[in-house]
C-alpha positions in Angstrom: 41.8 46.2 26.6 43.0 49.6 26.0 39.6 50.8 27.2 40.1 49.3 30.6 43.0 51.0 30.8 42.1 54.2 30.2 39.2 53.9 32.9 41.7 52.7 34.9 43.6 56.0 34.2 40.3 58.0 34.9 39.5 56.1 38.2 43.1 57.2 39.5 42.6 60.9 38.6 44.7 60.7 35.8 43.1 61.7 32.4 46.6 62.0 30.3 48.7 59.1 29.4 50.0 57.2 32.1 53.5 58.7 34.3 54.6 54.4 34.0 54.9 54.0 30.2 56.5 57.5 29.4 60.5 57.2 30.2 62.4 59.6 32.6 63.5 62.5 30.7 67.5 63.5 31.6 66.9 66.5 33.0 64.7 65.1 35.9 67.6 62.5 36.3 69.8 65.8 36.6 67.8 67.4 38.7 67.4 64.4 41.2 71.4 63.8 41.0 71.8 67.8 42.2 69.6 67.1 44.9 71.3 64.5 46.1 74.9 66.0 45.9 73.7 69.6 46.9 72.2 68.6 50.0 75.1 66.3 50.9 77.3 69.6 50.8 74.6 71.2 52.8 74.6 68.1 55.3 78.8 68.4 55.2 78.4 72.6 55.7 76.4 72.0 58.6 78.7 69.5 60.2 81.5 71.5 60.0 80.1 74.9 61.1 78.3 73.3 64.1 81.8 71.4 65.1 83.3 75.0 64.5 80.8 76.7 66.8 80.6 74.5 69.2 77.2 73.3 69.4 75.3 76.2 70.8 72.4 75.0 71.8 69.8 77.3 69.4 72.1 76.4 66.4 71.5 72.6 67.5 67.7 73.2 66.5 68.2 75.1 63.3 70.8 72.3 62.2 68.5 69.5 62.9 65.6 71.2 60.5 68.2 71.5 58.4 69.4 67.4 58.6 65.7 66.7 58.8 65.0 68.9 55.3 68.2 67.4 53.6 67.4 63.9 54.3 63.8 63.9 53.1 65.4 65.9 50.3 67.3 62.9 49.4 64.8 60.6 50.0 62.4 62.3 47.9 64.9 62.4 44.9 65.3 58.5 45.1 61.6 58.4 45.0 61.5 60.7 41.8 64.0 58.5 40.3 61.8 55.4 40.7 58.5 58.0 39.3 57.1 58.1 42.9 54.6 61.5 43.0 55.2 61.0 46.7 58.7 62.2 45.9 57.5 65.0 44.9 55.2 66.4 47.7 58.0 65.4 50.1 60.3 67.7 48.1 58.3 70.4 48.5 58.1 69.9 52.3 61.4 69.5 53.0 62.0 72.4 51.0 59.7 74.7 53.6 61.3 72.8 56.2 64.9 73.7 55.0 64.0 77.7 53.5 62.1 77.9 57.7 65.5 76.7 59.2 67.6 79.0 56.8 65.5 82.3 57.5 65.0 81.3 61.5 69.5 81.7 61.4 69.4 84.3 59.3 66.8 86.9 60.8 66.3 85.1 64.3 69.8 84.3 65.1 71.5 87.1 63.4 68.9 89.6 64.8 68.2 91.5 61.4 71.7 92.2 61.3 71.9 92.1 57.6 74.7 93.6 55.3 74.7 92.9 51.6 76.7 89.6 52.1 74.1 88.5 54.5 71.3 89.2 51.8 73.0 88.0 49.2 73.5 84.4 50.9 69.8 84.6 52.0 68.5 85.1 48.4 70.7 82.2 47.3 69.7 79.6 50.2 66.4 80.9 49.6 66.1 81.0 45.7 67.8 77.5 44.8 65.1 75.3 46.8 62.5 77.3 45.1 64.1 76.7 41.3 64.1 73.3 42.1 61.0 73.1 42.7 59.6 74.8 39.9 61.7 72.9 37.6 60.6 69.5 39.4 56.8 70.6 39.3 57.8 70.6 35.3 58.2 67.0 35.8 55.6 65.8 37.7 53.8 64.7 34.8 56.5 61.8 34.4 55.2 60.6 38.1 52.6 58.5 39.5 
């Protein structure tokens, strides 16, 4: 029996053991909980800045990449909680999604007016979706 299910495992592409039987190591869990929490502050942030600024119209684009990147953000942590790899590729594009809608405020809105502030917030917007990733690409062997 155990040889069907390693053909199984070959058919699907995957050659290790399989992503079901192995059980969700605590620092994906973390990972997927940080997610979810940092991009309801980053949903929150926007809401309040764009109530603050009231609603110019090219900060009503930028903040709806930025909605749009959060909540597949979210979605793709619930999916990585279940051990969906889908979870996973959706990460990484609402990641692009979110770093394209941070850097289009930053350097298109603010015309390259950039102090150190500035640059430091860029590097942090821009450097914590990219962490995550690279921790969660750590963990993809734990999907399927």
């Amino acid at each position: 029996m155990d040889d069907i299910d390693d053909l199984d495992d070959v058919l699907d592409g995957r050659l290790d053991s399989p992503a079901s039987n192995q059980p969700i190591p605590s620092t994906l869990i973390a990972l997927c909980i940080l997610t979810m929490i940092g991009s309801v502050f980053i949903l929150l942030k926007d809401y309040i800045t764009f109530q603050y600024l009231e609603g110019e119209d090219d900060l009503l684009l930028i903040y709806a990449a930025e909605f749009l990147g959060c909540i597949a953000s979210i979605t793709a942590a619930i999916l990585m909680l279940v051990k969906k790899l889908i979870g996973f590729y959706i990460y990484i594009a609402s990641n692009v999604i979110y770093i394209a809608a941070v850097l289009w405020f930053w350097l298109g809105m603010m015309n390259f007016n950039i102090n150190a502030w500035s640059a430091m917030l860029i590097f942090v917007y821009v450097a914590a979706p990219v962490g995550f990733t690279v921790m969660y690409s750590t963990h993809k062997k734990y999907l399927h």
